[in-house]
C-alpha positions in Angstrom: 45.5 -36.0 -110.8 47.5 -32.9 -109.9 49.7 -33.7 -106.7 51.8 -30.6 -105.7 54.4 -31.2 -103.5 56.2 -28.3 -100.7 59.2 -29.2 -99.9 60.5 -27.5 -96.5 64.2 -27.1 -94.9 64.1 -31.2 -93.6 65.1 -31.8 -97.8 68.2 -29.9 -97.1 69.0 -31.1 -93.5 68.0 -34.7 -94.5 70.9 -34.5 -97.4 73.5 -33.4 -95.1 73.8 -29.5 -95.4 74.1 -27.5 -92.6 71.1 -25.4 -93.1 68.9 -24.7 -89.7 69.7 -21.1 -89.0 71.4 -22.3 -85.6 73.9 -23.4 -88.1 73.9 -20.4 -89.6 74.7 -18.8 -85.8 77.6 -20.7 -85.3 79.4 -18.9 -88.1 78.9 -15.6 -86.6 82.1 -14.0 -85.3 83.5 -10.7 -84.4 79.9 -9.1 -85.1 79.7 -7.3 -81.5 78.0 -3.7 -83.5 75.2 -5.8 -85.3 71.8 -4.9 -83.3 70.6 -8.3 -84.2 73.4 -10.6 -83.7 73.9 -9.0 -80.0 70.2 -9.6 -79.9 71.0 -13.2 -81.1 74.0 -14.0 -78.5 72.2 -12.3 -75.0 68.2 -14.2 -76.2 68.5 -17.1 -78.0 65.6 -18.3 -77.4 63.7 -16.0 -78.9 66.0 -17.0 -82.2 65.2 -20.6 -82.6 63.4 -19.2 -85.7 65.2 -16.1 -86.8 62.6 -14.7 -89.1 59.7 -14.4 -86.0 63.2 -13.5 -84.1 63.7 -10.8 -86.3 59.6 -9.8 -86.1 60.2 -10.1 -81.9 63.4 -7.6 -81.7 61.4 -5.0 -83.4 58.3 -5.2 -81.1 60.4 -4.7 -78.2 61.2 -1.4 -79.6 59.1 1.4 -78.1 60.5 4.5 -79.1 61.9 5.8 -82.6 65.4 5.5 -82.0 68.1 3.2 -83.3 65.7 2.1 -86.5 68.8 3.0 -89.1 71.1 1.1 -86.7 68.5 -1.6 -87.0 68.1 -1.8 -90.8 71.3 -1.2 -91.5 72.4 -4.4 -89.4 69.0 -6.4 -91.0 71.1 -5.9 -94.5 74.3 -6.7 -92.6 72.6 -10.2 -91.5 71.3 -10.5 -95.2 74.3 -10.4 -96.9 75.9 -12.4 -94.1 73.5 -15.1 -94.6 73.4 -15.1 -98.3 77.5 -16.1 -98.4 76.5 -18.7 -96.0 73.5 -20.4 -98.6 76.5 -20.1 -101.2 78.4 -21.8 -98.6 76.3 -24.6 -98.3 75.4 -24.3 -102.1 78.8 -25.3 -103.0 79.4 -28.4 -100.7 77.1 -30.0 -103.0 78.8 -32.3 -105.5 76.1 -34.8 -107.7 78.6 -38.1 -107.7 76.0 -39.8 -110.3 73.3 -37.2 -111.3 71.4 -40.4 -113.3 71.1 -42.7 -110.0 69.9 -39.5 -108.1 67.1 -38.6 -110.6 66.3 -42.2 -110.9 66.3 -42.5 -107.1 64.4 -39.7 -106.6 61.6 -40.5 -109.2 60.9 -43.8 -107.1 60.8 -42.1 -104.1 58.0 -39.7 -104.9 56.0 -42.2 -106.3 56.3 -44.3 -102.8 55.1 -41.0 -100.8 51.6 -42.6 -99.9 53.0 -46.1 -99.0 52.8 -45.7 -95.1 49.2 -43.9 -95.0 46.6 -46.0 -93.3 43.9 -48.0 -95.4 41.6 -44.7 -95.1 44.4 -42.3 -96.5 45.5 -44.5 -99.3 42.4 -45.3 -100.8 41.3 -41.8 -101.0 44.4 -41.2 -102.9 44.4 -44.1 -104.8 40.5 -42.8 -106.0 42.5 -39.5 -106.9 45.3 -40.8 -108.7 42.5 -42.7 -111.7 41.7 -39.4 -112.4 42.7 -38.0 -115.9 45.7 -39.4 -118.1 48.1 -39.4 -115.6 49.9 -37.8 -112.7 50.9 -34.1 -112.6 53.6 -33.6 -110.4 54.6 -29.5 -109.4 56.7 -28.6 -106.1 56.6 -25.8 -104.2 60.5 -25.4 -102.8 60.9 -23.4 -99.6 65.1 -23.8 -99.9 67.4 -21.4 -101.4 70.3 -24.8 -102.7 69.5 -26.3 -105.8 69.5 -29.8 -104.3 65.7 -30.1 -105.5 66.5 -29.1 -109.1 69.4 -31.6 -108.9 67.6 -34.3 -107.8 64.5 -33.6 -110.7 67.0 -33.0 -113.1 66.4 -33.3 -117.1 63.9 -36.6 -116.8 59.9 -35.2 -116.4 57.8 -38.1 -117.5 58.0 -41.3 -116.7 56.3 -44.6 -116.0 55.9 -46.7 -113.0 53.7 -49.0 -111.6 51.2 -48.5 -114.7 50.9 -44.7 -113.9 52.1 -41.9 -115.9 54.1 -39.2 -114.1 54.9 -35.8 -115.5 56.9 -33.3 -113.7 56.0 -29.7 -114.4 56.6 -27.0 -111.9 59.5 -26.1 -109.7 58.5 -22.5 -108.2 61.1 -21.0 -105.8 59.0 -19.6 -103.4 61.7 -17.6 -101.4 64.5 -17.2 -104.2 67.4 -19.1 -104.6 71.3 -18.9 -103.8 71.7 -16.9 -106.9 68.5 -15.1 -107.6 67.0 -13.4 -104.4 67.0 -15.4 -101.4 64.2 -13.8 -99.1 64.1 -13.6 -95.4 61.5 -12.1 -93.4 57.8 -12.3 -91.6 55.0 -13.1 -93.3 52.3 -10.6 -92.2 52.2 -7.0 -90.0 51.0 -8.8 -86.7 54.5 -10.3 -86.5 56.3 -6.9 -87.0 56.3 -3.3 -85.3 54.8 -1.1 -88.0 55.0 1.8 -85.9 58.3 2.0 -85.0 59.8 1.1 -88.2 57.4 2.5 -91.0 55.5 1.4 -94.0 57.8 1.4 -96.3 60.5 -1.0 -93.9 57.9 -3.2 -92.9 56.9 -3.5 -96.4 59.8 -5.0 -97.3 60.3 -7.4 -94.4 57.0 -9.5 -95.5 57.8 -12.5 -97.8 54.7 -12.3 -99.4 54.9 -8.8 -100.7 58.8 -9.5 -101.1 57.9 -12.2 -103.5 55.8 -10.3 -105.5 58.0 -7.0 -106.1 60.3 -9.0 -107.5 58.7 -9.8 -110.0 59.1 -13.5 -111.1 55.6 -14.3 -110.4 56.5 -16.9 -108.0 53.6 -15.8 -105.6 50.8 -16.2 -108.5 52.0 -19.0 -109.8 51.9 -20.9 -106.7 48.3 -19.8 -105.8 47.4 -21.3 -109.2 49.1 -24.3 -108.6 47.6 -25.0 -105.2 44.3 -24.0 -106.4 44.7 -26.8 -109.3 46.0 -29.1 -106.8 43.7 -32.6 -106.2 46.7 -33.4 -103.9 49.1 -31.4 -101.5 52.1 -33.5 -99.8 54.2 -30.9 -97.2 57.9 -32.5 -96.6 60.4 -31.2 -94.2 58.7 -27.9 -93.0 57.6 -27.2 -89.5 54.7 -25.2 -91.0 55.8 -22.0 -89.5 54.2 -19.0 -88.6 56.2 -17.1 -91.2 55.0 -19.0 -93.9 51.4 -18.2 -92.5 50.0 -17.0 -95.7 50.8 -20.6 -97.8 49.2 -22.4 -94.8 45.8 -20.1 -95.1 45.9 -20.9 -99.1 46.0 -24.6 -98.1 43.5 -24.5 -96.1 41.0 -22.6 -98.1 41.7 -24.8 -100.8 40.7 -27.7 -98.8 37.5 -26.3 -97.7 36.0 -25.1 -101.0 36.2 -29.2 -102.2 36.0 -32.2 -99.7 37.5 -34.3 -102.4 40.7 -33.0 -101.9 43.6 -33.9 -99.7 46.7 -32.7 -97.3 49.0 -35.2 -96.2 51.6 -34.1 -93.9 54.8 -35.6 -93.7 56.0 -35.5 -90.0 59.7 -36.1 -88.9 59.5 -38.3 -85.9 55.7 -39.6 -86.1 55.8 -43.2 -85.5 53.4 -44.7 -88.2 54.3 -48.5 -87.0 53.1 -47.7 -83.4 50.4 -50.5 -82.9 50.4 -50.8 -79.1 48.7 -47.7 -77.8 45.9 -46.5 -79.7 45.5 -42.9 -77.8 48.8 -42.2 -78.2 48.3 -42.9 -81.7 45.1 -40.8 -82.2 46.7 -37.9 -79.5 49.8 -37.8 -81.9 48.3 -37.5 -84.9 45.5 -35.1 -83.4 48.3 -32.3 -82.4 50.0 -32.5 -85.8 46.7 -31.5 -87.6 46.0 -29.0 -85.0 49.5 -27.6 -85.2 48.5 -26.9 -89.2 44.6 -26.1 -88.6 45.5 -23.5 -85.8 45.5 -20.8 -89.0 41.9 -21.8 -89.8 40.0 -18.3 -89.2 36.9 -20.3 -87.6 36.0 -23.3 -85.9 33.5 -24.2 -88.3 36.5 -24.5 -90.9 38.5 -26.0 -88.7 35.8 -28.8 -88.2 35.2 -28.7 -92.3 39.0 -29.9 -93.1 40.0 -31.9 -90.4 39.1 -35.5 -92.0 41.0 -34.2 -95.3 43.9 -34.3 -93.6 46.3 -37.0 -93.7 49.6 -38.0 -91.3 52.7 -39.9 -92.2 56.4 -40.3 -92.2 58.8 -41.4 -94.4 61.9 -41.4 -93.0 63.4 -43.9 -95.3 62.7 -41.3 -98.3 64.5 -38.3 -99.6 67.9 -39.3 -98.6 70.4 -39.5 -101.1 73.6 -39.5 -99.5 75.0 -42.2 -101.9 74.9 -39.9 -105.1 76.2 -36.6 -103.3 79.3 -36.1 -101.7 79.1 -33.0 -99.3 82.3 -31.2 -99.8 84.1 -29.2 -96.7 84.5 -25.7 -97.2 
């Protein structure tokens, strides 16, 4: 079986680091001639998610002025933001990097353990499939806490199954290679006041690919490969469009296959009301199947696709200190 985990910012935030992009605001001072940051203080709202922010500033520009003022304060915010990643990349300290491999070995092999009878056995069908389990992730973060926590030890044994570890793909860079920031498609963008060539390079997807590392084609090959997808700790946002619209076509073209979305929050153990049960999980599946292009696909994937939360995962606070800077 090939299971393919993405791993979203709720990795980071569950291990202590400061890393929504509110936290990122708070370190913002004396910045009064930045376009966006004024943008930032006088709209907030608009900034809950600073890369559609970014997408809404430039739609409310009608005219061709103040587009150099605007890219040169997108770079300001850029370079601004990378010395805060390096920030939070550096309060990591591993106290006991063997504990926190070992730890987090266990935990992704527990992943499944709160799905419903229905979910689990599906999987479980899945999982006696070839020699063993391949394991890839797909990480959304620029820190290295993932890499930390797979660390040197890619096969292993438990519970009678074979687990190899292959791929860690950095979708959107790292502290020290890259990190991107951006939208993920021209819809979300004003093409027309800013150009080709500045829009161009405001998508993540074609980001990713000019750089060069092949990130983008190898994670279409790994989700295409994939018998298994598990998404942790992202809110599938509508910058990352263009991974949910892979997902999704991957599930339609085999009803074999499965999505199981972990949800911060969902209460799995509610027993008591079953509507609120069904509603609940209904509008997380909707929230992901709302990129389907038709109803028809919509209706094809919809059973495919699994709920749960493990809030008891992921968290090892007890092999990393978080150090102050």
């Amino acid at each position: 079986m090939n299971l393919t985990f993405f791993i979203g910012n709720g990795f980071d935030i569950r291990n202590g680091l400061p890393t929504r992009y509110s936290d990122f605001y708070k370190e913002i001072n004396n910045k009064s001639g930045n376009m966006i940051y004024k943008d930032i203080e006088s709209n907030k709202e608009n900034w809950s998610d600073f890369e559609l922010g970014l997408g809404k500033l430039t739609i409310s520009k009608k005219v061709n002025t103040d587009i150099e003022e605007f890219i040169e304060s997108y770079n300001e915010v850029l370079d601004d933001l990378d010395k805060y990643i390096k920030k939070c990349e550096d309060m990591i300290s591993v106290v006991d990097a063997v504990k926190l491999n070992n730890s987090f070995l266990n935990d992704i092999t527990k992943v499944f353990q709160n799905l419903k009878p229905t979910g689990k056995n599906r999987i479980q069908i899945l999982m006696g499939l070839g020699a063993g389990i391949n394991i890839n992730f797909i990480d959304f973060n620029y820190t290295s806490l993932l890499d930390k926590c797979i660390g040197n030890k890619h096969n292993f044994r438990k519970d009678d199954k074979n687990y190899y570890l292959k791929t860690n793909v950095d979708i959107h860079g790292t502290v020290d290679s890259y990190p991107i920031v951006g939208v993920d498609n021209r819809n979300q963008i004003n093409e027309s006041w800013l150009g080709y060539h500045a829009v161009e390079n405001m998508l993540k997807p074609e980001i990713i690919k000019k750089i060069g590392y092949g990130a983008y084609d190898k994670t279409k090959e790994i989700i295409e490969k994939s018998d298994v997808i598990y998404i942790f700790g992202s809110s599938l946002g509508d910058t990352d469009r263009t991974w949910w619209i892979q997902i999704l076509n991957w599930l339609h073209a085999s009803s074999e296959r499965v999505l199981v979305i972990d949800q911060y929050g969902f209460n799995e153990e509610e027993k008591i009301n079953a509507v609120r049960y069904i509603s609940e999980k209904e509008k997380i599946k909707d929230n992901f199947v709302k990129y389907a292009s038709t109803e028809r696909d919509i209706n094809r994937v919809y059973n495919q696709i699994f709920i749960t939360n493990n809030d008891k995962l992921f968290d090892f606070s007890e092999y990393i200190t978080k150090k102050n800077k």
